[in-house]
CHARMM-style PDB file with segment names, atoms N, HN, CA, C and O in Angstrom:
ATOM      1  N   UNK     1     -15.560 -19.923   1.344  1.00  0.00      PROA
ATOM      2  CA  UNK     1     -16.826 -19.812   0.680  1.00  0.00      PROA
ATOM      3  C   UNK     1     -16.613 -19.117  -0.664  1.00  0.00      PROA
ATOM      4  O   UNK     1     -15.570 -18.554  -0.994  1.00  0.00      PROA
ATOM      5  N   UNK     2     -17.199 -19.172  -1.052  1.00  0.00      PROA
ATOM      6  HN  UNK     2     -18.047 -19.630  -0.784  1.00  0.00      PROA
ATOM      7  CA  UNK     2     -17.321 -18.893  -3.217  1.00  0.00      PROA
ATOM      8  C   UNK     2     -18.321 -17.968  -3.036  1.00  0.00      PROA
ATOM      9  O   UNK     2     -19.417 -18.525  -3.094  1.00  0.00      PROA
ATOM     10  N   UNK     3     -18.403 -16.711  -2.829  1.00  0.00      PROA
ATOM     11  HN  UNK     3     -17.512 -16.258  -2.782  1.00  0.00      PROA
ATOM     12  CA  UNK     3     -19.089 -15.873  -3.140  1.00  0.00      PROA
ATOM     13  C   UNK     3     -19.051 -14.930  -5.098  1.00  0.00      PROA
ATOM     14  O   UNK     3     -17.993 -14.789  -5.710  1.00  0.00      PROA
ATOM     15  N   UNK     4     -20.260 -14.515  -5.587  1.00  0.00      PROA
ATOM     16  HN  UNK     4     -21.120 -14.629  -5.090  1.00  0.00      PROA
ATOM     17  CA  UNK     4     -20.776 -14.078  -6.318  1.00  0.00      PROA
ATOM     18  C   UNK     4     -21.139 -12.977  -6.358  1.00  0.00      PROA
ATOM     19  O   UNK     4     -22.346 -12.887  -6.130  1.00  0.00      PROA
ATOM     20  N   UNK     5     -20.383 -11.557  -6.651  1.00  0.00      PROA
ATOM     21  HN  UNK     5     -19.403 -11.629  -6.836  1.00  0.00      PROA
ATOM     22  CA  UNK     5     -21.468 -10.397  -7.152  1.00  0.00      PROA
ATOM     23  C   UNK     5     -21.655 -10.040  -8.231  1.00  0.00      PROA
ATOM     24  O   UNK     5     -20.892  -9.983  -9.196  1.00  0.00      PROA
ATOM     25  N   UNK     6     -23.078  -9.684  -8.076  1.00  0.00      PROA
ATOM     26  HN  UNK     6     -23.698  -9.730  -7.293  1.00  0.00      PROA
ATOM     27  CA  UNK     6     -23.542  -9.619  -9.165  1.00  0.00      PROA
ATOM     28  C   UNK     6     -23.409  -7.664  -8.960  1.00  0.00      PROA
ATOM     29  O   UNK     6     -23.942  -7.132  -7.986  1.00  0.00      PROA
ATOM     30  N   UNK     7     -22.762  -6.956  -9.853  1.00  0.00      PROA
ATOM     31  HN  UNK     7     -22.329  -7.388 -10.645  1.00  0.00      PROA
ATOM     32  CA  UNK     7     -22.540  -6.035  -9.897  1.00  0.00      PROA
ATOM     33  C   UNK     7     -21.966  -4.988  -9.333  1.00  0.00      PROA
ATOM     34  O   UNK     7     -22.633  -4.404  -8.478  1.00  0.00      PROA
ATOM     35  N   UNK     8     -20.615  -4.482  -9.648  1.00  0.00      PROA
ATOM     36  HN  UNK     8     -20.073  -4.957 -10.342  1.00  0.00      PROA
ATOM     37  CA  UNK     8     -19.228  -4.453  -9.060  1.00  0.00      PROA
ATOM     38  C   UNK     8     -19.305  -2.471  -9.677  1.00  0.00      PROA
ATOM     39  O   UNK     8     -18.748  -1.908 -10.619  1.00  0.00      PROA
ATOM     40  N   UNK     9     -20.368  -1.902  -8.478  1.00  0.00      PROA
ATOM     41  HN  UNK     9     -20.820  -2.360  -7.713  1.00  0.00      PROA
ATOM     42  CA  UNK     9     -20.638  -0.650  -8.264  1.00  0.00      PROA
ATOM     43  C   UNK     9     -19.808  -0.514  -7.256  1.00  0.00      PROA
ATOM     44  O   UNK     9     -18.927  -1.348  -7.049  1.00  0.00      PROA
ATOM     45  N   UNK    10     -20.010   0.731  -6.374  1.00  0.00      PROA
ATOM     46  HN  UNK    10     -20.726   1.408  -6.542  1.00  0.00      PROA
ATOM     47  CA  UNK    10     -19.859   1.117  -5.210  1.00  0.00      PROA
ATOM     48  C   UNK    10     -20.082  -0.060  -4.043  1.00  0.00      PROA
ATOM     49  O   UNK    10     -19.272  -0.331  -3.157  1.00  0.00      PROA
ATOM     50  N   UNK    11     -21.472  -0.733  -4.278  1.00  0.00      PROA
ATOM     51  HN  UNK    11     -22.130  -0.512  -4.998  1.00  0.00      PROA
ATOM     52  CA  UNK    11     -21.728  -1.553  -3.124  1.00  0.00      PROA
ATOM     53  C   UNK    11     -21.384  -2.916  -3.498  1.00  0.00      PROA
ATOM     54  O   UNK    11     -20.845  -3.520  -2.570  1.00  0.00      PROA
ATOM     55  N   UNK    12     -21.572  -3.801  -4.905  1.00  0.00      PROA
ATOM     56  HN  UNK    12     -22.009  -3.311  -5.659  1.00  0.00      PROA
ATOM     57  CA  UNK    12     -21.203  -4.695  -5.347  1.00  0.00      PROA
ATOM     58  C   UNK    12     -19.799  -4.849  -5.103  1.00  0.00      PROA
ATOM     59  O   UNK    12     -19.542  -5.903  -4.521  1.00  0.00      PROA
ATOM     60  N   UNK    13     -19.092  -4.333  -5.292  1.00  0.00      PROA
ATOM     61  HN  UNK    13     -19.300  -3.476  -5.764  1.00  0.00      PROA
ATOM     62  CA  UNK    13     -17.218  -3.634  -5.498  1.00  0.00      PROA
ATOM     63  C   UNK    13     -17.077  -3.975  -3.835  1.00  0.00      PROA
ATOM     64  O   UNK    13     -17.222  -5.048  -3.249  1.00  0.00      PROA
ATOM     65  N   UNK    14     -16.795  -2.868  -3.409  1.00  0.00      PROA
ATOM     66  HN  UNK    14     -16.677  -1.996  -3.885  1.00  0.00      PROA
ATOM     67  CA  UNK    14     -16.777  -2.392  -2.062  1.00  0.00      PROA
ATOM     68  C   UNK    14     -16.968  -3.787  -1.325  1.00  0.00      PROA
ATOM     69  O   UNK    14     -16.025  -4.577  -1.359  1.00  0.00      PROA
ATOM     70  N   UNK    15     -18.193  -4.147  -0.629  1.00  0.00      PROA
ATOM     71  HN  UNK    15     -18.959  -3.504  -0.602  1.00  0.00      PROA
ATOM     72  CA  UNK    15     -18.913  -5.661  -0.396  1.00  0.00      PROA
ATOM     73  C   UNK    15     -17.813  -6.381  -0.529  1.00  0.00      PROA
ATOM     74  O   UNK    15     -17.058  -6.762   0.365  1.00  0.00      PROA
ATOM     75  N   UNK    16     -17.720  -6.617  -2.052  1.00  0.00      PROA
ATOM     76  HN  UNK    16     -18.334  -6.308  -2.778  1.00  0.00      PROA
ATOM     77  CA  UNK    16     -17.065  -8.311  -2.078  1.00  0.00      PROA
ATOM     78  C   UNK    16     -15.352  -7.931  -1.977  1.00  0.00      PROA
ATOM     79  O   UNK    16     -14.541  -8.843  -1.816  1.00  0.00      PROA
ATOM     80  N   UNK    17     -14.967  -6.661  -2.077  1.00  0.00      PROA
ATOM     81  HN  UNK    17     -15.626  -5.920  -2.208  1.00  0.00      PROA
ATOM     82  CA  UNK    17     -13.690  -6.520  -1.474  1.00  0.00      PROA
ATOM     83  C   UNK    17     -13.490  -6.890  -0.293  1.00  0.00      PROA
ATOM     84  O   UNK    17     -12.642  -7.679   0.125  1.00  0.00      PROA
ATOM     85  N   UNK    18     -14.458  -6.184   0.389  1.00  0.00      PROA
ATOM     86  HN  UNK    18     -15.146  -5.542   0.050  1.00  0.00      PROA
ATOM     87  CA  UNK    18     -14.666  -6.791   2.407  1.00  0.00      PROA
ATOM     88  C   UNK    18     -14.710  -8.453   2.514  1.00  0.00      PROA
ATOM     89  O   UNK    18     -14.066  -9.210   3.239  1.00  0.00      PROA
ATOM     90  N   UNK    19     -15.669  -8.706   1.560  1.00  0.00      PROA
ATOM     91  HN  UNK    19     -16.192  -8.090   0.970  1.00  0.00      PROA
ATOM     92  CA  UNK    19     -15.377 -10.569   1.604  1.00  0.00      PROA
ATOM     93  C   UNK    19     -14.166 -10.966   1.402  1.00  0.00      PROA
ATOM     94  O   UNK    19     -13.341 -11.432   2.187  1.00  0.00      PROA
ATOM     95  N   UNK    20     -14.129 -10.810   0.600  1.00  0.00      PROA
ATOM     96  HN  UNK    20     -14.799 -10.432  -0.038  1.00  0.00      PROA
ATOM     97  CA  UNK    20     -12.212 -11.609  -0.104  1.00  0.00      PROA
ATOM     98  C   UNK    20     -11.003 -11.281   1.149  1.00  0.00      PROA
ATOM     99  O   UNK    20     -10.004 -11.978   1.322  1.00  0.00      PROA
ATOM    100  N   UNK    21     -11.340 -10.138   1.901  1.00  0.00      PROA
ATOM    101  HN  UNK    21     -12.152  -9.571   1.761  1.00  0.00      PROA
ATOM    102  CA  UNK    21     -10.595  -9.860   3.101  1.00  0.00      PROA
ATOM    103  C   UNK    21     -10.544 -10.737   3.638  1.00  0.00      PROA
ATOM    104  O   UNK    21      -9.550 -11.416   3.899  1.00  0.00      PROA
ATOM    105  N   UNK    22     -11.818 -10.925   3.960  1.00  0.00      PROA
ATOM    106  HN  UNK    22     -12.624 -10.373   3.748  1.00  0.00      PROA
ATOM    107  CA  UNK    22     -11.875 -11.953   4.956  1.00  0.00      PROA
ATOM    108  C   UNK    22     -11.770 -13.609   5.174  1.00  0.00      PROA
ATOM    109  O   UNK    22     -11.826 -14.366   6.143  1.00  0.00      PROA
ATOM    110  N   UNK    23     -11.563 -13.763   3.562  1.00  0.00      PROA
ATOM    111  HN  UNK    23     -11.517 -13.148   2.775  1.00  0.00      PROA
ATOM    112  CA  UNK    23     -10.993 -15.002   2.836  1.00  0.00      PROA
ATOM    113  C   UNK    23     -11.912 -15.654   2.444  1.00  0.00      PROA
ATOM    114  O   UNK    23     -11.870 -16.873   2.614  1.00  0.00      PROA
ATOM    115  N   UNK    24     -12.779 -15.187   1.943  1.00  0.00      PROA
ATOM    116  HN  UNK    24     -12.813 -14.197   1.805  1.00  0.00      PROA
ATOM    117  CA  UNK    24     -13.478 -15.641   0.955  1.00  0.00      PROA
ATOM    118  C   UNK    24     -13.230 -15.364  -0.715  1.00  0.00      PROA
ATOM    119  O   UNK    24     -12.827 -14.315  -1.218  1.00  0.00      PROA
ATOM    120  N   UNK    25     -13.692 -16.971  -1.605  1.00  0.00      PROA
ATOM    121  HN  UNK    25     -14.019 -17.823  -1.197  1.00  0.00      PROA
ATOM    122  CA  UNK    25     -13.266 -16.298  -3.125  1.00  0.00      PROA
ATOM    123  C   UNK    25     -14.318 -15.685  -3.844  1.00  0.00      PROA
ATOM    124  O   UNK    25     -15.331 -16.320  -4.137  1.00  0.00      PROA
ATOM    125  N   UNK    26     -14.168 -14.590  -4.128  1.00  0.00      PROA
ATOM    126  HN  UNK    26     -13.345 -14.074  -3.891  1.00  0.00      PROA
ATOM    127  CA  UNK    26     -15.374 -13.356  -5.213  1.00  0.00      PROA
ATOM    128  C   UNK    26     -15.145 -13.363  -6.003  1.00  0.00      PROA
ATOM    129  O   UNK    26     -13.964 -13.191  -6.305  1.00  0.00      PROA
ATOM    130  N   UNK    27     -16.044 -13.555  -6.866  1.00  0.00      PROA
ATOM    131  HN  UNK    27     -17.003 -13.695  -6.621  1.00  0.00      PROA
ATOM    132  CA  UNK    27     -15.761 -13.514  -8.165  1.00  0.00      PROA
ATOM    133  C   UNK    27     -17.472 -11.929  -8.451  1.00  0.00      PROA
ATOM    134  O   UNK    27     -18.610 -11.836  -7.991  1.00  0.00      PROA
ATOM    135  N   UNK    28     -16.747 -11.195  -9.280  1.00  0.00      PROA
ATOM    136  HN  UNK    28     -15.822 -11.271  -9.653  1.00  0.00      PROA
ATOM    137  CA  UNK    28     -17.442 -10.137  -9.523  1.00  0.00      PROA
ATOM    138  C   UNK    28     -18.152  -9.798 -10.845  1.00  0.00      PROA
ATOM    139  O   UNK    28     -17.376  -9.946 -11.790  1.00  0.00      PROA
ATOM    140  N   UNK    29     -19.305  -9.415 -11.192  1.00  0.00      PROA
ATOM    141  HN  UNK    29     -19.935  -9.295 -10.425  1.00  0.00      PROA
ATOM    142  CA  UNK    29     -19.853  -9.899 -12.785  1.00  0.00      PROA
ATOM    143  C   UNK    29     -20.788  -8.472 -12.471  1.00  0.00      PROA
ATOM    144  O   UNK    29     -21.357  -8.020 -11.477  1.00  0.00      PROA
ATOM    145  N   UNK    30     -20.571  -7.955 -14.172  1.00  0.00      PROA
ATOM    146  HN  UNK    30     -20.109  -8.323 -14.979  1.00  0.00      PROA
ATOM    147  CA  UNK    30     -21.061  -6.655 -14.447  1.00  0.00      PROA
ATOM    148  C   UNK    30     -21.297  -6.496 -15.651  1.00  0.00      PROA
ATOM    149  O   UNK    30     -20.609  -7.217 -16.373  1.00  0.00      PROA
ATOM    150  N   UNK    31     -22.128  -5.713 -16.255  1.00  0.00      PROA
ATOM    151  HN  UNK    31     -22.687  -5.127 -15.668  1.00  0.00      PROA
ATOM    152  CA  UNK    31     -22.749  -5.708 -17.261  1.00  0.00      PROA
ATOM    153  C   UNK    31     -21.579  -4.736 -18.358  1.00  0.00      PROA
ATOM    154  O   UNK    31     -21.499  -4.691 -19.585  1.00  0.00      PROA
ATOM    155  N   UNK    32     -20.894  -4.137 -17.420  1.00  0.00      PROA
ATOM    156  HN  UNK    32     -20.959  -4.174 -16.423  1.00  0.00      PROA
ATOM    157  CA  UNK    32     -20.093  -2.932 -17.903  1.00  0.00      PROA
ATOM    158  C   UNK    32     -18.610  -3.709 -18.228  1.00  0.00      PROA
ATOM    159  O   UNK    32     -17.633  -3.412 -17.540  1.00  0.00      PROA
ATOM    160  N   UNK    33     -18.516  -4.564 -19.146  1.00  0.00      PROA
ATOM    161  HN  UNK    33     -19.309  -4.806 -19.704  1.00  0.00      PROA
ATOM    162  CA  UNK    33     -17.144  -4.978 -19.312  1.00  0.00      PROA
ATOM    163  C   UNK    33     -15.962  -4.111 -19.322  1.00  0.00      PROA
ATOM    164  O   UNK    33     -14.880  -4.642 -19.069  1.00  0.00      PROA
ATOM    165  N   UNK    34     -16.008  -2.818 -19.584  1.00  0.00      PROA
ATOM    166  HN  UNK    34     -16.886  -2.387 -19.790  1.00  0.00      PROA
ATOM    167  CA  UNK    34     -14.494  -2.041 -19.058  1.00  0.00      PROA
ATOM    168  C   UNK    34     -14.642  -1.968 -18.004  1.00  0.00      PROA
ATOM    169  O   UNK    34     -13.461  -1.751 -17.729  1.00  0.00      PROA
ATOM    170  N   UNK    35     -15.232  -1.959 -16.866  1.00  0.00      PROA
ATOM    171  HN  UNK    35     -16.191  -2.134 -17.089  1.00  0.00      PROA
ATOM    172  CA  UNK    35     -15.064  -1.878 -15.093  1.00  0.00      PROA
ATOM    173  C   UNK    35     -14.657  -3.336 -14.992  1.00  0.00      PROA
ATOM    174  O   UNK    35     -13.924  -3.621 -14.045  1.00  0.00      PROA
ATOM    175  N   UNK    36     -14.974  -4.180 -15.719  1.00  0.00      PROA
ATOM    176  HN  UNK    36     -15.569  -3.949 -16.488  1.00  0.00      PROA
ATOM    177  CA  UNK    36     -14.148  -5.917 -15.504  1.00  0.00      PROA
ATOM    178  C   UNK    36     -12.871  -5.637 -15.914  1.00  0.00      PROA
ATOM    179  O   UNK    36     -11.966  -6.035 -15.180  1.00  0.00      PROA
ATOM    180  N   UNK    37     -12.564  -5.000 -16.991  1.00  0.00      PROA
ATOM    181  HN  UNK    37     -13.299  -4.677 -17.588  1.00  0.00      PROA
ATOM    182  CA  UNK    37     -11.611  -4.972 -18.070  1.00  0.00      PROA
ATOM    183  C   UNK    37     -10.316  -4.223 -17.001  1.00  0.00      PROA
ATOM    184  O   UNK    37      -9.166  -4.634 -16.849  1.00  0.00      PROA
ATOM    185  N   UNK    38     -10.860  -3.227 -16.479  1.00  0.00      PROA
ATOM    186  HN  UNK    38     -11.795  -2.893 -16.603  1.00  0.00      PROA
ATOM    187  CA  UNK    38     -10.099  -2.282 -15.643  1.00  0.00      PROA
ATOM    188  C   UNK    38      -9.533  -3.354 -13.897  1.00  0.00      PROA
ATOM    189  O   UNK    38      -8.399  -3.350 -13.418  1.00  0.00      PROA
ATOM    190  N   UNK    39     -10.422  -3.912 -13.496  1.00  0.00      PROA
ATOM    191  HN  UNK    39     -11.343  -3.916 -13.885  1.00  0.00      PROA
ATOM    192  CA  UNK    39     -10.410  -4.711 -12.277  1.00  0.00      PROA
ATOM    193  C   UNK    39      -9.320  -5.719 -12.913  1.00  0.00      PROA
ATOM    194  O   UNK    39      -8.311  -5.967 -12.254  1.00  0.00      PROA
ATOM    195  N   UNK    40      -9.464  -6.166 -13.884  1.00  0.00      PROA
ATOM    196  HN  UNK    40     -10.284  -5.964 -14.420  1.00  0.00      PROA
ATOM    197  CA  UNK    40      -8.145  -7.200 -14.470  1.00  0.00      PROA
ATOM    198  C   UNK    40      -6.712  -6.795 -14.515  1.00  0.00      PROA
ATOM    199  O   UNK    40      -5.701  -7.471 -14.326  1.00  0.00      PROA
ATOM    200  N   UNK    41      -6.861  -5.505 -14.815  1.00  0.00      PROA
ATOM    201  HN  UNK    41      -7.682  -4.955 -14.969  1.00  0.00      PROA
ATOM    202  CA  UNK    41      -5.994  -5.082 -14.990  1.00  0.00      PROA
ATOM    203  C   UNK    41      -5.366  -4.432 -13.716  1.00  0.00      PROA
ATOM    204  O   UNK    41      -4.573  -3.502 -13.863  1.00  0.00      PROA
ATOM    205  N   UNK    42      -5.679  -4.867 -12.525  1.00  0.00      PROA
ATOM    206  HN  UNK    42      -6.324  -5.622 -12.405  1.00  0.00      PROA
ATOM    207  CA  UNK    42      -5.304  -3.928 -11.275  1.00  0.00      PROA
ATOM    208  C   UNK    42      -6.002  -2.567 -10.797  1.00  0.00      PROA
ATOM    209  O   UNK    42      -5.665  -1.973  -9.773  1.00  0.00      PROA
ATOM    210  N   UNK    43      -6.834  -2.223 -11.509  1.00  0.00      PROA
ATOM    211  HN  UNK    43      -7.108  -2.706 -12.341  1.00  0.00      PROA
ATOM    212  CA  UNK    43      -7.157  -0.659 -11.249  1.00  0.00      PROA
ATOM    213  C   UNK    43      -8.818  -0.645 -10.597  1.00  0.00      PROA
ATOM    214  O   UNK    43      -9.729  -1.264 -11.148  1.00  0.00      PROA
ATOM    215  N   UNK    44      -8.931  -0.141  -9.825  1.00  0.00      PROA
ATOM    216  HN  UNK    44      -8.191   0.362  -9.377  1.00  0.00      PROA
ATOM    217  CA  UNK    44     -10.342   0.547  -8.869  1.00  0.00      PROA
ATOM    218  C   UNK    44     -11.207   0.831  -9.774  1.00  0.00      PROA
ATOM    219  O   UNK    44     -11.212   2.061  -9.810  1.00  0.00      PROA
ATOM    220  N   UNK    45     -11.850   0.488 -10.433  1.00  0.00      PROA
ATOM    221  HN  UNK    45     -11.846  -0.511 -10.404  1.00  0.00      PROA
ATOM    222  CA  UNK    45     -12.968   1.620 -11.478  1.00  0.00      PROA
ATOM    223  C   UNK    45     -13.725   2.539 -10.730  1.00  0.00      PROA
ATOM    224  O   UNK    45     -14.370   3.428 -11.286  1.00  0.00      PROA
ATOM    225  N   UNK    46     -13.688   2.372  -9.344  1.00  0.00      PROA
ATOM    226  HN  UNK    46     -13.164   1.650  -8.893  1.00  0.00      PROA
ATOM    227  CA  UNK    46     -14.327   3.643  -8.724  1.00  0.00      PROA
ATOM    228  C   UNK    46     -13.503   4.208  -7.597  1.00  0.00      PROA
ATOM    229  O   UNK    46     -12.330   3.899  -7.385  1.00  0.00      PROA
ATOM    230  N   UNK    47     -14.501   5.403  -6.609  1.00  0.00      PROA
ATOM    231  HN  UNK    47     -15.454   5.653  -6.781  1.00  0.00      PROA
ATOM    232  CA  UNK    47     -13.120   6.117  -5.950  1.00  0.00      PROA
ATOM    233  C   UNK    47     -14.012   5.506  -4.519  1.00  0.00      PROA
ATOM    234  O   UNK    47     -15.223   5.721  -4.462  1.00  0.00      PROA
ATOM    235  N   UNK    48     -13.245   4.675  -3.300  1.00  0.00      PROA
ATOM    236  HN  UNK    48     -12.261   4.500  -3.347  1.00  0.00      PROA
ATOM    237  CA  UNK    48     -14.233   4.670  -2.415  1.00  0.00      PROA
ATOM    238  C   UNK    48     -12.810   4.557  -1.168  1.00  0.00      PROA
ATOM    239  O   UNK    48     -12.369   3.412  -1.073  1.00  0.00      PROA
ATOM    240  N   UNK    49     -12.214   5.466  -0.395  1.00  0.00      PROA
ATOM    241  HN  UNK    49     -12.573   6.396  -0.472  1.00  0.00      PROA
ATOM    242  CA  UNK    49     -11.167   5.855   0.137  1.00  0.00      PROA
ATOM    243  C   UNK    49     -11.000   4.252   1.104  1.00  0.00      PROA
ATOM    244  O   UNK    49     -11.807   3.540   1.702  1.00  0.00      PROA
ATOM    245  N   UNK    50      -9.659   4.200   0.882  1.00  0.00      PROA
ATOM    246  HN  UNK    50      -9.004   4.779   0.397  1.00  0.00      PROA
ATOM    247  CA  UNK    50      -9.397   2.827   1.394  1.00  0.00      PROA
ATOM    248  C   UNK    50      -9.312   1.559   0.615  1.00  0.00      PROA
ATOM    249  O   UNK    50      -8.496   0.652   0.780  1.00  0.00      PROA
ATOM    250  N   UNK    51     -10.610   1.655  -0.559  1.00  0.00      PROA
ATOM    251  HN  UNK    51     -11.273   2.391  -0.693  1.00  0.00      PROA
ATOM    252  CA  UNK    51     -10.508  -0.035  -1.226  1.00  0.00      PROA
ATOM    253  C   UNK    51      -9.601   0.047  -1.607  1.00  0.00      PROA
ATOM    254  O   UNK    51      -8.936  -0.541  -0.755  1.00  0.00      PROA
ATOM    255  N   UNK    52      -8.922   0.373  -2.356  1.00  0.00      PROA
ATOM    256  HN  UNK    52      -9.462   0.851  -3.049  1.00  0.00      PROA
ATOM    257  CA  UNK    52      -7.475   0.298  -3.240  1.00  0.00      PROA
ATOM    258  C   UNK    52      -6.461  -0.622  -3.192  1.00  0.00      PROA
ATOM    259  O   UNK    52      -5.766  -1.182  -4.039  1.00  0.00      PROA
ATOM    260  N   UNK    53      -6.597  -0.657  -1.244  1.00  0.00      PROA
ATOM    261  HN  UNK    53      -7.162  -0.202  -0.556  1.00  0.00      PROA
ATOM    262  CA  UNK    53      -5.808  -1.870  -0.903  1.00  0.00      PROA
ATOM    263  C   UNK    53      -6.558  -3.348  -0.686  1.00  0.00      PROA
ATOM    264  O   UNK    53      -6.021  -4.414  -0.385  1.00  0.00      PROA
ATOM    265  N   UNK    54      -8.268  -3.014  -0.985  1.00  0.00      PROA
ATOM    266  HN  UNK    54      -8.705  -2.148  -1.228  1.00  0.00      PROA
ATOM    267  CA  UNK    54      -8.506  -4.492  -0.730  1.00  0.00      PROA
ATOM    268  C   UNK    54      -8.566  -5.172  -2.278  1.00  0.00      PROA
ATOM    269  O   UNK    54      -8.566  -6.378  -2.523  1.00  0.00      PROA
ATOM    270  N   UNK    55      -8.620  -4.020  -3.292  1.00  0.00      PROA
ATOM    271  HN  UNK    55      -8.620  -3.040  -3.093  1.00  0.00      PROA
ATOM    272  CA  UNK    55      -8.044  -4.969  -4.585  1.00  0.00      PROA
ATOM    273  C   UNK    55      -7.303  -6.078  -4.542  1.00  0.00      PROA
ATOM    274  O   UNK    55      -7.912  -7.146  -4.605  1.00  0.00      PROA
ATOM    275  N   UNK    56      -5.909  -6.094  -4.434  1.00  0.00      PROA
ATOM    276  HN  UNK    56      -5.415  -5.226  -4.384  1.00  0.00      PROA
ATOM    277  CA  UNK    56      -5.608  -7.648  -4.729  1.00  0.00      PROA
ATOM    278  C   UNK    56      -6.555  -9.036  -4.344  1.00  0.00      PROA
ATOM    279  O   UNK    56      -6.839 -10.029  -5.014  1.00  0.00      PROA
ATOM    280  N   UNK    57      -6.933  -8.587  -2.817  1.00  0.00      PROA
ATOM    281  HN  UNK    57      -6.701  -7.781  -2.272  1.00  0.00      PROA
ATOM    282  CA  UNK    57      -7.740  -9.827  -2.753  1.00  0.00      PROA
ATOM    283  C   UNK    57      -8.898 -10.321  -3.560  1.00  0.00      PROA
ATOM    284  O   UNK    57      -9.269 -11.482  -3.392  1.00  0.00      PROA
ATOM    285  N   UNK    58      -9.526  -9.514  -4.456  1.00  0.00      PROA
ATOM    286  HN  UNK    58      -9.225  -8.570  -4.592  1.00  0.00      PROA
ATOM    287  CA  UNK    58     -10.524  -9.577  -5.524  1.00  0.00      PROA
ATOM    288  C   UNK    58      -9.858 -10.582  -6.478  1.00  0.00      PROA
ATOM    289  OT1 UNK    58     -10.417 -10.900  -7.528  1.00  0.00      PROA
TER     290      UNK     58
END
């Protein structure tokens, strides 16, 4: 499934990390282009213990 968030906060972020786990493709959209800018680049823009490793699947 092709999932969409629309805003890649704590719960936007978080959320579609748990999707992509589970093999779905997310694609993540935010108003804040350095939290995109940063997610491109490999890095968490926020602190939420554990996601860190569901990055790649994003």
């Amino acid at each position: 499934m092709h999932i969409t968030m629309i805003g890649s906060g704590y719960v936007g972020l978080v959320s579609g990390a748990c999707l992509a786990d589970f093999g779905h493709q997310v694609t993540c959209v935010d108003l804040d282009a350095g939290k995109i800018a940063r997610l491109q680049l490999g890095e968490m823009p926020i602190y939420r213990a554990g996601s860190t490793r569901l990055l790649p699947r994003l």
